[in-house]
C-alpha positions, 0 to 999 in steps of 0.5 A: 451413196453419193458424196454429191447426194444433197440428203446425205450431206444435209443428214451428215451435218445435222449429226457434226452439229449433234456432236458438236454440242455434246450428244451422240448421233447416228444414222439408224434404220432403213438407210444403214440397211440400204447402204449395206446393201449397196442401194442408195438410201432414199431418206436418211434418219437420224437417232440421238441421245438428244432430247427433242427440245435440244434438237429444236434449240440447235436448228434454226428450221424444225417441225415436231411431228411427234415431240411426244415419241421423240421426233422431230425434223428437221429442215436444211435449205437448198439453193433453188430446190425445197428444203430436204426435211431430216428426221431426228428422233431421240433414243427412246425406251418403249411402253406399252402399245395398248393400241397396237401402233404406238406406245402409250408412253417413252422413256427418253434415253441416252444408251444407242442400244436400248432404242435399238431393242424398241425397233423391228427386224435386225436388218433395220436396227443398225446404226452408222456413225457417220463421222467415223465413216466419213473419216475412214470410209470402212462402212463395216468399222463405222457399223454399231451392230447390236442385234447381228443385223449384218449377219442376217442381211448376209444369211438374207434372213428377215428376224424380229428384234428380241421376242417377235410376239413382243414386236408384233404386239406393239405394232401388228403393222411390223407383220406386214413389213415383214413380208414386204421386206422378205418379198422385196429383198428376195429373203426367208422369214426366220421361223420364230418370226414367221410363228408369231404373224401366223400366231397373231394374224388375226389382230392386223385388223386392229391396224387402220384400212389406210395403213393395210392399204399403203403396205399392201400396195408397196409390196405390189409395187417395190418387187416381189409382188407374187412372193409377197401375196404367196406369204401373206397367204402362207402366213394367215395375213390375206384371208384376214385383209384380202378374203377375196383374193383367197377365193381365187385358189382352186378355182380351175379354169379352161386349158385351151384359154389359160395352161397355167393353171387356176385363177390364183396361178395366173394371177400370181404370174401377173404379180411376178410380172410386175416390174418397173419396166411394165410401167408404160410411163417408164417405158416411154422414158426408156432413153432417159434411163429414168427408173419408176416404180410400178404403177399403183393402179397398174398393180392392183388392177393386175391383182384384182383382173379376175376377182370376180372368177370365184363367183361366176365359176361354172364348170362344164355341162357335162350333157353337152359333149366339148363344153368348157369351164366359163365365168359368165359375167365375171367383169361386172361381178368383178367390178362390184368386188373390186369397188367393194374392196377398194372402198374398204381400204380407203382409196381415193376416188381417182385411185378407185376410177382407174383400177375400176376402169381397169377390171372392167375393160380388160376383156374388151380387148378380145373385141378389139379388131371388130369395132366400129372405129367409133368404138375403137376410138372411144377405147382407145381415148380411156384415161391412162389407156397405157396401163390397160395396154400394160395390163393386157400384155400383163394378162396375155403372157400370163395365160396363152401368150398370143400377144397380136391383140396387144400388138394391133391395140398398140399399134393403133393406139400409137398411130391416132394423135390424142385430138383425133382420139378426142376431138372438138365436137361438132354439135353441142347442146348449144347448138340443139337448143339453138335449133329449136330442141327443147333440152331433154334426156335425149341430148346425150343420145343425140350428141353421142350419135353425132360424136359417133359418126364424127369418129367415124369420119362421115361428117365433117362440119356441124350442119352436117351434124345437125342434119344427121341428128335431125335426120335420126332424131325425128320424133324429136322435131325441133319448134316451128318458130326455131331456125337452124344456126348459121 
């Protein structure tokens, strides 16, 4: 933490004003655990013994994103830049969740204690007086620690506060935060917590595709990726979320392409892989020392490569001497698995494009020196084809790790300027319909073909597009009557 940090200073001066008018405020979950980590906290959270309405009374500019649970936020203006936008939320007791995401009703409360008990894992349930810390700078003296948060963060332990089947019942999202949390801080799960999510991994289908969706990809993308897949298949949680995934374990594959191992273990090895620095936009920042997240699409692309391997298996002949295992038309099978998954889980249609795009082309790459320049061209020109570079290189030093492939389509990617690679065509539909063709299906064939040899660099000019297509189109003779543009 910064004392420059705008977010900290604008949390720091919601929580005088709290004070100052009487109520108790602190800074609560996820922040104190990052602070404690030495991580700086992204957001800042504030919890108070004050009643929503109070909170709204004593701040010129609030939202009420959940009056009714007791938050409410609020927003600080800053010179030439957005508002940064505080939550704060009233100390609460919790009722039941009959819907297994939010209670069905709350007590407000004045004891820091009793709101500490309704959160989720002890590293989160710490609260920071952030007066006494500004005053005195100890970070420990400053820590109200209820549920020995900082003892399981110095044992690198994920512990459910209280009864884990309790937590787990209220919110079934709180099982997957717990690998996440577990992948991404390198910790174990402690075994009564890790007993109750395989006791109760049936019930995260009770939770929202959208919320499955946005945690999984976090745990694809914070760090960890690979251990947090091996625990939520430990755990029962992926062949309840991701059956498909789990289809990939067992499934051999041949030596000479792929030492490893099954399609699980490189997958796996892809997933360990996934840091920030294989993100191709950070790469190119790489002066900057500017630091990113993985790719989303980039990681799910990773996870879901090969998920078509499992239904194309077919193990050697054994009547045919030095046969191997193949996957006959695993890409395309592949991609009707990955769009089936991608649209159970609700993912925008340009999310779902681009890992489509990724699955279907990943083994394009082992054709890549004997393309027609045409075709390498049009390769090359795929939206964000940095990420199918990143996942190629992902997919190679995760099996035989002959990356000269990798290094010929980098090199060619970099050595074609984006208006080469994407040209200003020299024939359009205009101009056929000018010339006497009739619009028809055939266009695109046509233009594509003109396109082609305009890749190629054989033409150069639209009449000589026109005379090519003419030439090659015969059956499609223009009108009589029709002249040829000027």
């Amino acid at each position: 933490m910064s004392p420059a940090d705008p977010k900290y200073q604008a949390a720091l001066e919601i929580a005088r004003q709290l004070r100052g008018a009487g109520h108790q405020a602190y800074f609560a979950g996820g922040c104190v655990r990052d602070l404690h980590l030495g991580v700086p906290p992204q957001d800042y959270d504030i919890a108070t013994s004050a009643r929503p309405d109070q909170v709204i009374s004593l701040f010129p500019k609030t939202f009420s994103v959940g009056a009714h649970f007791g938050v409410i936020l609020v927003c600080t203006p800053q010179p030439k830049a957005p508002d940064i936008a505080t939550e704060v939320a009233t100390f609460r007791h919790d009722g039941i969740y009959s819907d297994g995401r939010r209670p069905d009703a709350v007590q407000f409360s004045a004891s820091p204690e009793e709101d500490v008990l309704r959160r989720d894992f002890t590293i989160n349930g710490m609260l920071l007086d952030p007066i006494a810390f500004e005053t005195n700078g100890d970070l420990v003296a400053a820590t109200l620690d209820f549920v020995h948060g900082r003892e399981d963060l110095a044992e690198h332990v994920i512990r459910a506060i209280g009864n884990p089947k309790l937590r787990f019942a209220e919110d079934k999202l709180r099982m997957l935060r717990a690998v996440r949390f577990a992948a991404r801080l390198e910790y174990r799960i402690e075994e009564d917590t890790a007993a109750a999510i395989h006791a109760q991994s049936a019930d995260i289908n009770q939770v929202s595709q959208e919320r499955i969706r946005d945690e999984l990809t976090k745990i694809l993308t914070e760090g960890g990726a690979a251990r947090g897949f091996e625990l939520l298949y430990s755990l029962g949680l992926l062949a309840r979320i991701l059956p498909e995934a789990v289809r990939m374990r067992g499934v051999q594959q041949p030596p000479e392409y792929h030492p490893e191992g099954d399609v699980w273990t490189h997958t796996m090895l892809l997933l360990e892989k996934l840091r920030p620095e294989t993100d191709p936009s950070a790469e190119r920042r790489e002066a900057s020392r500017t630091t990113r997240s993985v790719s989303s699409t980039l990681a799910w692309g990773a996870l879901l490569h090969d998920i078509g391997k499992p239904a194309t298996y077919q193990p050697p002949d054994p009547n045919k001497p030095g046969d191997r295992i193949r996957f006959n038309g695993h890409v395309e099978v592949g991609v009707r698995i990955a769009e089936e998954i991608l649209g159970r889980l609700r993912f925008s249609n340009d999310d779902t494009e681009q890992i489509v795009a990724l699955v279907k082309n990943h083994m394009r790459f082992g054709d890549i020196r004997e393309m027609r320049e045409s075709t390498l061209r049009r390769f090359l020109r795929l939206p964000r084809f940095d990420e199918h570079l990143a996942l190629h290189r992902l997919d190679v030093t995760s099996s035989h790790n002959d990356l000269s492939l990798y290094d010929y389509a980098r090199a060619e990617f970099e050595r074609e300027p984006a208006a080469d690679l994407r040209p200003k065509p020299l024939l359009t539909g205009r101009d056929l319909i000018a010339a006497g063709y009739k619009p028809s299906p055939q266009f695109k064939a046509m233009l594509t073909f003109a396109e082609d040899a305009q890749l190629e660099r054989t033409i150069s000019t639209r009449d000589e597009a026109l005379a090519l297509v003419q030439d090659r189109f015969r059956s499609e003779e223009p009108s009589p009557a029709s002249e040829s543009p000027r």
